[in-house]
TORPA-4810 file (N, C-alpha, C, O; in nm, 3 decimals):
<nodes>
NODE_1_0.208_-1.893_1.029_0.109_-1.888_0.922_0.184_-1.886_0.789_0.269_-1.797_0.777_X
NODE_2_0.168_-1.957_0.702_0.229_-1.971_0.577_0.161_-1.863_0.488_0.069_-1.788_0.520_X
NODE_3_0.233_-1.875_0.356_0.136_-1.761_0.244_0.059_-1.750_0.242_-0.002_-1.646_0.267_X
NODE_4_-0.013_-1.923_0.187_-0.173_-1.965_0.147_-0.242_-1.898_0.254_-0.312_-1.798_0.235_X
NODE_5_-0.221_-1.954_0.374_-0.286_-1.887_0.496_-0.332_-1.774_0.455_-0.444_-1.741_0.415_X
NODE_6_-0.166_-1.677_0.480_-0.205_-1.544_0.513_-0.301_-1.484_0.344_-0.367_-1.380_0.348_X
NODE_7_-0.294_-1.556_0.234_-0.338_-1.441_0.125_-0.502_-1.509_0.150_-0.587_-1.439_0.095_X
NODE_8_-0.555_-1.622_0.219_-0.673_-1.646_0.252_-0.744_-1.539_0.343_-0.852_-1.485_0.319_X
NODE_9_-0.657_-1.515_0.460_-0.686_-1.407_0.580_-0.700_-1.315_0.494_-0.810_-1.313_0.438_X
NODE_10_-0.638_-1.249_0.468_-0.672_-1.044_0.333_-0.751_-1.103_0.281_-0.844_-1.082_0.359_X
NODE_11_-0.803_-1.184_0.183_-0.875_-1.182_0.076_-0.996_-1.210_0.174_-1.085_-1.127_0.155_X
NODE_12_-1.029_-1.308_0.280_-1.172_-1.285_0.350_-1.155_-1.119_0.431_-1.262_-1.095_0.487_X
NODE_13_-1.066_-1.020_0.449_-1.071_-0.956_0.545_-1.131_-0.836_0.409_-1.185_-0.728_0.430_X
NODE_14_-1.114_-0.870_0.333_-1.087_-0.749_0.224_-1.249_-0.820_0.145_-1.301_-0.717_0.102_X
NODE_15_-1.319_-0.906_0.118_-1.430_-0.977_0.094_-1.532_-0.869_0.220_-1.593_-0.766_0.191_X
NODE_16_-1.522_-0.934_0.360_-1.613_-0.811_0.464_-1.579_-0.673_0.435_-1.684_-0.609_0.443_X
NODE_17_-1.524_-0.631_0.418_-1.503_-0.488_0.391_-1.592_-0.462_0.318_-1.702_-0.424_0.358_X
NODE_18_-1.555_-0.480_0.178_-1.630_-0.462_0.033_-1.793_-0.497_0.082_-1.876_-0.411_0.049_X
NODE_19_-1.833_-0.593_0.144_-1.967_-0.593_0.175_-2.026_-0.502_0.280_-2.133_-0.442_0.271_X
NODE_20_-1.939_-0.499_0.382_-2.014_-0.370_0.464_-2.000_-0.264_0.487_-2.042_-0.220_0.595_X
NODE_21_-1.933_-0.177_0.390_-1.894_-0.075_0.379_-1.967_0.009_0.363_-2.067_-0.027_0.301_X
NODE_22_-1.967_0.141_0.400_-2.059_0.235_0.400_-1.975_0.333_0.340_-1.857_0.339_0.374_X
NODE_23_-2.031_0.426_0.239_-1.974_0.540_0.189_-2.040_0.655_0.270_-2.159_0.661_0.300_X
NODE_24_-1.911_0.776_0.310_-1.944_0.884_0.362_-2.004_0.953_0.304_-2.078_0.897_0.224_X
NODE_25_-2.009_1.090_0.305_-2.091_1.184_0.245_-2.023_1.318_0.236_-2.055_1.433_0.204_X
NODE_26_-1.915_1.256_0.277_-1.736_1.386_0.273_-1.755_1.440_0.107_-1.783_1.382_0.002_X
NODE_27_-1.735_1.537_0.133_-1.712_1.597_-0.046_-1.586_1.675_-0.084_-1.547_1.732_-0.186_X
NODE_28_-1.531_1.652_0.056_-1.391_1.763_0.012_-1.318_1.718_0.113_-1.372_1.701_0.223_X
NODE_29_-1.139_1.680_0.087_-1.043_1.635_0.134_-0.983_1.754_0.190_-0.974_1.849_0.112_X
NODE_30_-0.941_1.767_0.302_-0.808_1.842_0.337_-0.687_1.782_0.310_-0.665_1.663_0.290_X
NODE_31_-0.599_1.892_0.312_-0.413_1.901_0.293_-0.407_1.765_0.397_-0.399_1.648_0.357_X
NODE_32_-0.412_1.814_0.557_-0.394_1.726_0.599_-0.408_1.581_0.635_-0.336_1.511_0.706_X
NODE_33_-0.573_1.538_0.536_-0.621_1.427_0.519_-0.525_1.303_0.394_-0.514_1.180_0.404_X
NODE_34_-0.482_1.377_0.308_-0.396_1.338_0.170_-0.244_1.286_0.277_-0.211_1.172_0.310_X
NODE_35_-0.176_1.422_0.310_-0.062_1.359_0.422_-0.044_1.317_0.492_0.072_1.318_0.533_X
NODE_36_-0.171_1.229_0.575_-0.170_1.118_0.648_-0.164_1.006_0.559_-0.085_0.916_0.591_X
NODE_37_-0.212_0.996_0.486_-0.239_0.913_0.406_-0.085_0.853_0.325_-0.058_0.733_0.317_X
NODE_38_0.005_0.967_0.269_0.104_0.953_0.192_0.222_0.878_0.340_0.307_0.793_0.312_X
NODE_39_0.200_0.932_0.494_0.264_0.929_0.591_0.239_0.781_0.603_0.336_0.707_0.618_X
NODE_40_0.119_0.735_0.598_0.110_0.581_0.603_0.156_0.461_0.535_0.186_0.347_0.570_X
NODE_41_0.151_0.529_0.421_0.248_0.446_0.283_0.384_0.427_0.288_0.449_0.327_0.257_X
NODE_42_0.426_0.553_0.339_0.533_0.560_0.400_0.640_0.444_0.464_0.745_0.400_0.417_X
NODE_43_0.569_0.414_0.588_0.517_0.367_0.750_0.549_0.204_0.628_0.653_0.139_0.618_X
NODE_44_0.436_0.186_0.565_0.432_0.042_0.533_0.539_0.042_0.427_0.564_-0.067_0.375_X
NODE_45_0.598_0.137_0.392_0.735_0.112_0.289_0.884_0.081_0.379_0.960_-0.009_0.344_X
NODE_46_0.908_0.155_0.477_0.968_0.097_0.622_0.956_-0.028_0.639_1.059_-0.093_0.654_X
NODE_47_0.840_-0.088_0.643_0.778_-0.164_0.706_0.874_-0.332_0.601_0.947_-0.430_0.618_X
NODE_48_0.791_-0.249_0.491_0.885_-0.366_0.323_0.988_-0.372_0.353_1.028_-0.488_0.339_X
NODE_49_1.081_-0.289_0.401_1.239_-0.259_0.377_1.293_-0.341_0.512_1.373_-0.433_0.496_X
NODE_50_1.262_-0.316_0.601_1.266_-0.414_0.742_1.279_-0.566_0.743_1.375_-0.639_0.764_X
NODE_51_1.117_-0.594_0.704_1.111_-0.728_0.662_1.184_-0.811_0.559_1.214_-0.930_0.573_X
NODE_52_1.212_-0.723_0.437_1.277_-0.786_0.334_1.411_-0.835_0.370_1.447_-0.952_0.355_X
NODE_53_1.510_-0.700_0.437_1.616_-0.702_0.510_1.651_-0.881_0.648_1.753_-0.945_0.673_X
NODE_54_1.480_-0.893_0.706_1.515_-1.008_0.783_1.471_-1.144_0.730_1.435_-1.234_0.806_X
NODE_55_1.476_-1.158_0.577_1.384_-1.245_0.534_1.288_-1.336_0.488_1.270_-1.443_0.430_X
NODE_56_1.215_-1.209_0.562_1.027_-1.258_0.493_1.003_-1.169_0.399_0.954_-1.057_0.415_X
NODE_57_1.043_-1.230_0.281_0.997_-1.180_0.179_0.832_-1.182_0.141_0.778_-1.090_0.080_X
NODE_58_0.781_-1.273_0.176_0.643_-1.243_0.170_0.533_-1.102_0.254_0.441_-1.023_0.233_X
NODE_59_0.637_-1.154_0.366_0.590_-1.019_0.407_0.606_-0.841_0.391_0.521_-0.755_0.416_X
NODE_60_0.757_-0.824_0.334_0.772_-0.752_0.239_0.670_-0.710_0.126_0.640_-0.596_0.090_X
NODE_61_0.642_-0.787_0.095_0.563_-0.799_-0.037_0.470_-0.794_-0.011_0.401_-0.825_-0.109_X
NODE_62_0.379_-0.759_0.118_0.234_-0.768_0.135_0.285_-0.589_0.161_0.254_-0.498_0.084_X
NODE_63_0.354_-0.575_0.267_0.373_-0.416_0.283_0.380_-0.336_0.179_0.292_-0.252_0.161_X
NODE_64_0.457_-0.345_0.116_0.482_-0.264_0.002_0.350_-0.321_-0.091_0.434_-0.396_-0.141_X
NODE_65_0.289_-0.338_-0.124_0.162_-0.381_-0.175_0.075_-0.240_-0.126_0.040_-0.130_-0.169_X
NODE_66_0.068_-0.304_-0.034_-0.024_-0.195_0.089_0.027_-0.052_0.064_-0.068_0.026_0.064_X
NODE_67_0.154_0.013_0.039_0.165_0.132_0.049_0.185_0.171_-0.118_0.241_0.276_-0.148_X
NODE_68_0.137_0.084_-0.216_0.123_0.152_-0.398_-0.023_0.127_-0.405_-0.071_0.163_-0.513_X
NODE_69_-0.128_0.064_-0.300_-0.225_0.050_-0.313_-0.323_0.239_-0.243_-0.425_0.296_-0.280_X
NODE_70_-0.232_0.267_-0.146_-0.264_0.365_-0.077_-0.197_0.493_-0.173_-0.258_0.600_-0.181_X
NODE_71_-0.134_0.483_-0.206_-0.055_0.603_-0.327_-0.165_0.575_-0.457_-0.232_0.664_-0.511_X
NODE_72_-0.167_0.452_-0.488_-0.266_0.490_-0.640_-0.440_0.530_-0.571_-0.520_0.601_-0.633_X
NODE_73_-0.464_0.475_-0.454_-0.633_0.561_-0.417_-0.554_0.690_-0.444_-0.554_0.737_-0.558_X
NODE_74_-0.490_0.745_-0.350_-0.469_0.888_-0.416_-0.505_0.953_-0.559_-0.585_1.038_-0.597_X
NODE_75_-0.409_0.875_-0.620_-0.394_0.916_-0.764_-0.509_0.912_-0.837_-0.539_1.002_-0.914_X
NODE_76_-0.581_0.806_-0.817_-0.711_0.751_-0.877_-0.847_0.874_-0.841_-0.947_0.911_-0.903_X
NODE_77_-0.790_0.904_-0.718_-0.914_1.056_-0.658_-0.861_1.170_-0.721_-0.913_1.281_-0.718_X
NODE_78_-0.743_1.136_-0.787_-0.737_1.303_-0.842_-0.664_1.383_-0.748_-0.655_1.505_-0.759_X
NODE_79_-0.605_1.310_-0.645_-0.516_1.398_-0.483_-0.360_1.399_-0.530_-0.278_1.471_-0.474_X
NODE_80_-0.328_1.310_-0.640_-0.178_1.297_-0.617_-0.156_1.280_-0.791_-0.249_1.248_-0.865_X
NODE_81_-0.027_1.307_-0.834_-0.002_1.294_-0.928_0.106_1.219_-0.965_0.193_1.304_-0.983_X
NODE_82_0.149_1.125_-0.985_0.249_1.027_-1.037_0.214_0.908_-1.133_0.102_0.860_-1.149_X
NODE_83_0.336_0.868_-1.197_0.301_0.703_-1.255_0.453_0.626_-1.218_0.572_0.649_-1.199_X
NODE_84_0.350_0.516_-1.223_0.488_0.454_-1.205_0.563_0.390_-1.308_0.500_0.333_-1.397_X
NODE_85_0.736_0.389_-1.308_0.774_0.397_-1.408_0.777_0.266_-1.500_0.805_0.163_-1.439_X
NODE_86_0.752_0.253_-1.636_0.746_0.173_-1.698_0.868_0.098_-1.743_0.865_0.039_-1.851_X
NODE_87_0.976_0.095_-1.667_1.140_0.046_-1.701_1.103_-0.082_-1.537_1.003_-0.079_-1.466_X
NODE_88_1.192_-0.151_-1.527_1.309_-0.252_-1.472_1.348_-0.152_-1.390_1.380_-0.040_-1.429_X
NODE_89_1.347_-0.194_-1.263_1.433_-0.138_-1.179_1.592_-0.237_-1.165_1.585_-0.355_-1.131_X
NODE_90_1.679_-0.194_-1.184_1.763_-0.305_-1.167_1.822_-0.301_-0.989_1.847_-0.188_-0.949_X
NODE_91_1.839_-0.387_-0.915_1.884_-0.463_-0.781_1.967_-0.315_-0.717_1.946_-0.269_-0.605_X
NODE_92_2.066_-0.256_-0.822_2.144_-0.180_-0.780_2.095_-0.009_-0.749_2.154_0.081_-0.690_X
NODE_93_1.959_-0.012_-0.820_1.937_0.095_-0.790_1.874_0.088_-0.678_1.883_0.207_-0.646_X
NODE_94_1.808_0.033_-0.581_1.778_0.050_-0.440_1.879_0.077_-0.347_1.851_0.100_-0.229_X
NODE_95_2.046_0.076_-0.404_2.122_0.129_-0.335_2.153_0.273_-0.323_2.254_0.306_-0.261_X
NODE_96_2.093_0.344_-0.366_2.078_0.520_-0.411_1.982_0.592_-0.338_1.964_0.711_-0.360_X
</nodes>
C-alpha cells in the first residue's frame, strides 16, 4: 500500500468515527485511565523509532503522529501538562 493509499484508509477510518461516535457520560478520569493512555503513546513512539530505523519513513511518521495526537487529548482535557518546544530539534539530539 503506498502513502496516497494509506492517508485515504485513516482519513475514511477517522471520517466513520467522527460520524458514529457516541459520547459517554464519564465525568471523572482515574490515575490509571491517563497512564494507559501516556503507556500507549509510548508503545506508538517505539513503534516510530523501529520503523524509522528500517526505512519506512512514512510509517514512522504515522506512529509518532498517533502518539502527540494521544499526549495533546491529554493536555487539551486538562490531564497533562506540557508544550512542545518551539526550537529545531537538530538530528544530533535524538542521540541523547
Amino acid at each position: 500500500m503506498n502513502v496516497k493509499e494509506m492517508a485515504s484508509k485513516y482519513i475514511l477510518k477517522t471520517e466513520r468515527v467522527l460520524e458514529d461516535m457516541v459520547r459517554t457520560r464519564r465525568l471523572t478520569v482515574e490515575d490509571e485511565d491517563v497512564t494507559e493512555v501516556v503507556e500507549e503513546a509510548k508503545r506508538y513512539l517505539e513503534d516510530a523509532k523501529f520503523y524509522l530505523e528500517r526505512g519506512m519513513a512514512e510509517t514512522s511518521l504515522a506512529s509518532v503522529s498517533y502518539a502527540e495526537g494521544l499526549l495533546d487529548s491529554l493536555r487539551m482535557l486538562g490531564l497533562l501538562e506540557f508544550s512542545w518546544r518551539n526550537r529545531e530539534v537538530r538530528m544530533d539530539e535524538r542521540e541523547r
